[in-house]
N, C-alpha and C positions, 0 to 999 in steps of 0.2 A: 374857786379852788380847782374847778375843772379847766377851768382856762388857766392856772399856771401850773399843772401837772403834762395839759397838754403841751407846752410852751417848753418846759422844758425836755423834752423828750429830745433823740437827735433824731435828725431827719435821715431817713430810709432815704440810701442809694438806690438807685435802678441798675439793673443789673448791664454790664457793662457790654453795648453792642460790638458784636464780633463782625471785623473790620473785612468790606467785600469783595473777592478774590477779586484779581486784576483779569482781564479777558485775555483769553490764550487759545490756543487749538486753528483751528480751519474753520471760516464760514462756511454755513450751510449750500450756497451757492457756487464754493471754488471747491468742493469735495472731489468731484470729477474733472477737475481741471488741472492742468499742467502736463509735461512730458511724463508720460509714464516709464519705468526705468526696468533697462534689458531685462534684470530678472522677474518681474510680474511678468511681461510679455510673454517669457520663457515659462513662466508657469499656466499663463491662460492655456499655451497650446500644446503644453502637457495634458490640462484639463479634457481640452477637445480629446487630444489620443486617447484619452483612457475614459470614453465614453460619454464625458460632461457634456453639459453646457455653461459657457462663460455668462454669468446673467450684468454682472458691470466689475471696472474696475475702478476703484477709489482710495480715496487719503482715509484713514481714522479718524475722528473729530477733536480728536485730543492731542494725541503728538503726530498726526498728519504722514503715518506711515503708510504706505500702500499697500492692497488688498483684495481679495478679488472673490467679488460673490456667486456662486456657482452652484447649481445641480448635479447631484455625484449619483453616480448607480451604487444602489443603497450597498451591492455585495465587494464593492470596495474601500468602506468606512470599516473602521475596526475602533477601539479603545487604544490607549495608549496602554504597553503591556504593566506599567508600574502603575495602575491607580486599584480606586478601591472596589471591591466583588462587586457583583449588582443586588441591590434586594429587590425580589420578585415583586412583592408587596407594594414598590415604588413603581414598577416598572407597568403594573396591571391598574395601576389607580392614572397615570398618565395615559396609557393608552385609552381609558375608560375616557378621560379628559379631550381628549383627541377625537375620538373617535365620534362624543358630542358634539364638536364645534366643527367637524366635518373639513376641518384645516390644519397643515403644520406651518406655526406663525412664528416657532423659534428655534431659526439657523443653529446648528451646534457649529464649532470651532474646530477646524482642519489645520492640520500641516502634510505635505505631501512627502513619501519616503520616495528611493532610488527606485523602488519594486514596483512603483505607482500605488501602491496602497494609500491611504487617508488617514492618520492616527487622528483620533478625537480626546482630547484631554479633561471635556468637562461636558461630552453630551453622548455617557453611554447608556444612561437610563433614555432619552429618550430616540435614541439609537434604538433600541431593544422594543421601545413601547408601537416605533414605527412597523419596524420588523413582523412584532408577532400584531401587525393590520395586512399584512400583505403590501407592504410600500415596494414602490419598485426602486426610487430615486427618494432624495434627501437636501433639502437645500441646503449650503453651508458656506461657512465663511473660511478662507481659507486663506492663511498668511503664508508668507513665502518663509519666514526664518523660522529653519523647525527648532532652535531653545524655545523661541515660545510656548508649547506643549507642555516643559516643566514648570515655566513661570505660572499658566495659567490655574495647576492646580493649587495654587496659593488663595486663588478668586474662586475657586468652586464652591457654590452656596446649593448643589442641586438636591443634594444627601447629606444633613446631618452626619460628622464623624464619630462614632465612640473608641477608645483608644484600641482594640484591635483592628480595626481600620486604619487607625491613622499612622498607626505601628507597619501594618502589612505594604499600605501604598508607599511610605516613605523608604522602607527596606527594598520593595520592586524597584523603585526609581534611583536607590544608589547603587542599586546591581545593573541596572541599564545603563548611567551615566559614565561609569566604571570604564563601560566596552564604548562608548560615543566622547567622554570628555573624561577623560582620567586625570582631574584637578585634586588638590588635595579636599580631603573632605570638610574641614573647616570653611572652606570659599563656599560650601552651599550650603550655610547655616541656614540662610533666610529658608532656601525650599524643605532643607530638614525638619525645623523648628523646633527639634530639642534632638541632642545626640543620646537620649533615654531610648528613643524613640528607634532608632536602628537597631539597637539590639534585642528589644521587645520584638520587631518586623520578624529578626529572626528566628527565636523561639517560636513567633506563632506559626511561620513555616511550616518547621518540624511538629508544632503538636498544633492544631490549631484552637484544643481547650486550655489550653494555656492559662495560667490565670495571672496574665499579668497589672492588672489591677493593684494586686499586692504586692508586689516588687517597685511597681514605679515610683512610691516617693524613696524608696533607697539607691533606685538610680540615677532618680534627679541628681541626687549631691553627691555621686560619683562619679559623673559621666560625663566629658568635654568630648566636643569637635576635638579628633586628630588631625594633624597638621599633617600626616602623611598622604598620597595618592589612593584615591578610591581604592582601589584594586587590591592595594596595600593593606587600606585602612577597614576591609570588608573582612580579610583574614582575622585580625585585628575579632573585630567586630562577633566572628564564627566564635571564634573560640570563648568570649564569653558569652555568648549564647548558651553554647555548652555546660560552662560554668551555671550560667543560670536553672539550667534545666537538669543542671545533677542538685544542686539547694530543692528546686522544685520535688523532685525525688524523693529527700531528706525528708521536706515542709508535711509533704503527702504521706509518711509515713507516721508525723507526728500526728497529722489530724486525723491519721484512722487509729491510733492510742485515741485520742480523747472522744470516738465517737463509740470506741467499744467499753470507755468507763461512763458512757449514757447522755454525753455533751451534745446537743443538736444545737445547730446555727447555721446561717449562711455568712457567718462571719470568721468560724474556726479556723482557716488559712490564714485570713487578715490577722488574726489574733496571735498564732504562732508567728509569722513573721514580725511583730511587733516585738514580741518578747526575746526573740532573736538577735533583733536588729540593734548592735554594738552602736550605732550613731543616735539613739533616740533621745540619751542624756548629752549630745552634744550639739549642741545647737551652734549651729553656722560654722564649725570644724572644716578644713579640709580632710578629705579622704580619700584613699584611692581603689578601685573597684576591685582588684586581686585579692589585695588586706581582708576590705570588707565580706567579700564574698567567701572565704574563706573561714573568715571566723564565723561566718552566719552557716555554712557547711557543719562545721565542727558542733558549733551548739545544736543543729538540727536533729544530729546524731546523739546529743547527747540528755536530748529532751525526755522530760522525767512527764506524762501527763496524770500520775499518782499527786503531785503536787499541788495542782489547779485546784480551784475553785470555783463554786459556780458565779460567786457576785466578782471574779476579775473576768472572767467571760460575758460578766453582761455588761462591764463600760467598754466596750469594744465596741467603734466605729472604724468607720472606711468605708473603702464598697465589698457589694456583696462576694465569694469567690464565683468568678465565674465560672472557674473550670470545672468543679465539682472537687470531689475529695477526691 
């Protein structure tokens, strides 16, 4: 019987091999070869001007662009002005790392500005860790085409983002882009990665306890890429910032009712915005961000916290408010 239970059983597939990339990029041996083209040359002897040393130039191993690796005097690296704050924390645990192995063994990523400056787009934590060792000089890689510096922070694995970070660096970077490439803002969906995300940048601006945690899944499903020009689309952008931070006003007002009828939580923000939010019963709705915001203004003002309860305060998730009450 064992052998015809076995028998009929169906035979287990193997799991179906994934087929192997075809060879592309630069060998290892022609990295350094070929003509190198006017503008690397034109950036090596910038480099020399402005204190370097040119250590080689080469192809990338992947799309075989050209590049040039060089030693910079450390007090002309800078961060690129749109990424995210430094945490100290990060910055003291790398130098502590450093300063063991008695070596810096990873180049951060340059682009050269008109001023001779060095914007670094993904190595300011360990910019900072060199710094406070006393480094005088900084090895780095240094590409001629400064878009690179926005592209790259799409790659940046150096810090964990939480969404006030990712809110902040992507609002600096459409306020820079703005005065350097005034495209519409829609063309830079990929570096934005959600248009939630600008106008959260600019609220935290202005407050920086902001508690945008709670507002973000109502401006997920408000908020598109505009098709107009940065510059444009930043005004745009101001105003409801503003918008958001007079609700915020409202929201703070409710949850100091609910904390003087004895409700404590690290949720009571989440909690009013919830019961606020005219889209909760609509699911997958279009809406648009004026409408909504407006009527979540209006119930704010009009929030009863005599009403609550304490067991609809306790099925309350999300996250916690960060801003405080």
């Amino acid at each position: 019987m064992a052998e015809s239970r076995s028998a009929s059983k169906p035979a287990r597939r193997g799991r179906k091999r994934r087929a192997e990339p075809a060879p592309r990029g630069v060998a290892a041996d022609a990295l350094g070869s070929g003509p190198v083209p006017d503008e690397v040359e034109r950036l090596a002897r910038d480099i020399q001007r402005d204190g370097g040393t040119v250590l080689a130039r080469y192809r990338d191993p992947l799309g075989g662009h050209w590049q040039v690796l060089a030693g910079l005097p450390i007090e002309r690296v800078e961060p690129t002005p749109f990424q995210r704050d430094l945490s100290e924390t990060h910055v003291a645990r790398l130098a502590d790392a450093i300063e063991r192995l008695d070596r810096f063994v990873d180049p951060v990523v340059v682009v050269r500005t008109e001023a001779g400056r060095y914007w670094t787009p993904n190595g300011n934590h360990r910019l900072a860790a060199l710094r406070s060792l006393g480094a005088r000089a900084i090895t780095a890689i240094v590409v001629p085409e400064a878009e690179v510096a926005r592209r790259i922070l799409i790659l940046n694995t150096e810090k964990a983002h939480n969404l006030r970070e990712r809110a902040l660096e992507v609002a600096r970077l459409a306020e820079s882009l703005a005065g350097l490439e005034d495209r519409a803002e829609r063309e830079y969906a990929v570096e934005f990665e959600e248009p939630a995300l600008l106008t959260l940048g600019l609220c935290y601006q202005r407050n920086g306890r902001f508690a945008g945690a709670a507002y973000h899944p109502v401006l997920r499903r408000v908020e598109q890429f505009l098709p107009t020009r940065l510059s444009k689309a930043l005004e745009v952008r101001r105003r409801r910032a503003e918008r958001l931070l007079e609700l915020d006003e409202g929201v703070g007002e409710a949850v100091k009712a609910l904390r003087e009828r004895g409700f404590e939580s690290p949720y009571l923000r989440t909690f009013v915005v919830a019961r606020i939010n005219p889209l909760r019963f609509k699911r997958g709705a279009e809406a648009e961000f004026d409408e909504t915001i407006d009527k979540m203004i209006a119930s704010a003002r009009r929030f009863d916290a005599s009403r609550i309860r304490a067991d609809q305060l306790a099925r309350t998730g999300g996250a916690p408010d960060e801003g405080g009450g």
